[in-house]
C-alpha positions, 0 to 999 in steps of 0.5 A, spaced: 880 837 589 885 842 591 892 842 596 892 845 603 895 846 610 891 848 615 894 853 619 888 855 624 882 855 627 876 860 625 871 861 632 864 864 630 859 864 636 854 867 632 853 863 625 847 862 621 843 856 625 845 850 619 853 852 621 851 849 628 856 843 630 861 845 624 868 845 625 871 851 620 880 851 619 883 856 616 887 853 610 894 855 606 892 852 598 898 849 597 902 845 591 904 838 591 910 839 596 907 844 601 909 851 598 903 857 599 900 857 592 894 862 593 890 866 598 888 863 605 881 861 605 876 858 611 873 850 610 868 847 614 873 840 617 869 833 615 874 829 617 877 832 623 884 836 621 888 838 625 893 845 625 899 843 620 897 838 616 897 837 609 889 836 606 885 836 601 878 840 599 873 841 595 870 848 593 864 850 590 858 846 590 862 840 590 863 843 599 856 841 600 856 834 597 859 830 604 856 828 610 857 833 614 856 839 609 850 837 606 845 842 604 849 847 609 852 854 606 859 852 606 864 853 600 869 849 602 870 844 605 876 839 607 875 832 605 881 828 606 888 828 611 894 826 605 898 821 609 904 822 602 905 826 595 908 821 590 909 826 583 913 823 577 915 816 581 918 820 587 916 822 594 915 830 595 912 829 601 911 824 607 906 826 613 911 821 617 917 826 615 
């Protein structure tokens, strides 16, 4: 599992038949405290993540390993929306904050 925000919506009218009914993002990987770490990249959303928020996902085989994306062509696939980020005994990020 891995860090991001999102930062957009990717719209596809044509897709392979299987990507029907997914939601794709645009995510930002980012480190523990919100700063960019890594190349933009294009996630099937599972959980229902909105543009700004913190998440979390998985890439590789493991994005075709939810409910939403079983046996689909996804690479990526986010799994969670982070409410906090505690790293050594303090808080670096709050999705209340």
């Amino acid at each position: 599992m891995k860090l991001a925000q999102v930062i957009g919506n990717v719209v596809a009218t044509r897709k392979e038949a299987t990507l029907d009914g997914l939601r794709l993002m645009l995510l930002q990987p980012t480190d523990a405290v919100g700063k960019a770490a890594g190349a933009p990249l294009v996630a099937a959303d599972a959980v229902g993540a909105g543009v700004g928020e913190l998440v979390l996902f998985a890439a590789g085989s493991s994005a075709r390993q939810t409910e939403v994306t079983n046996n689909r062509p996804v690479d990526a696939v986010i799994m969670a929306i982070v409410d906090s980020v505690d790293q050594d005994g303090k808080a670096v990020f709050s999705k209340d904050s």
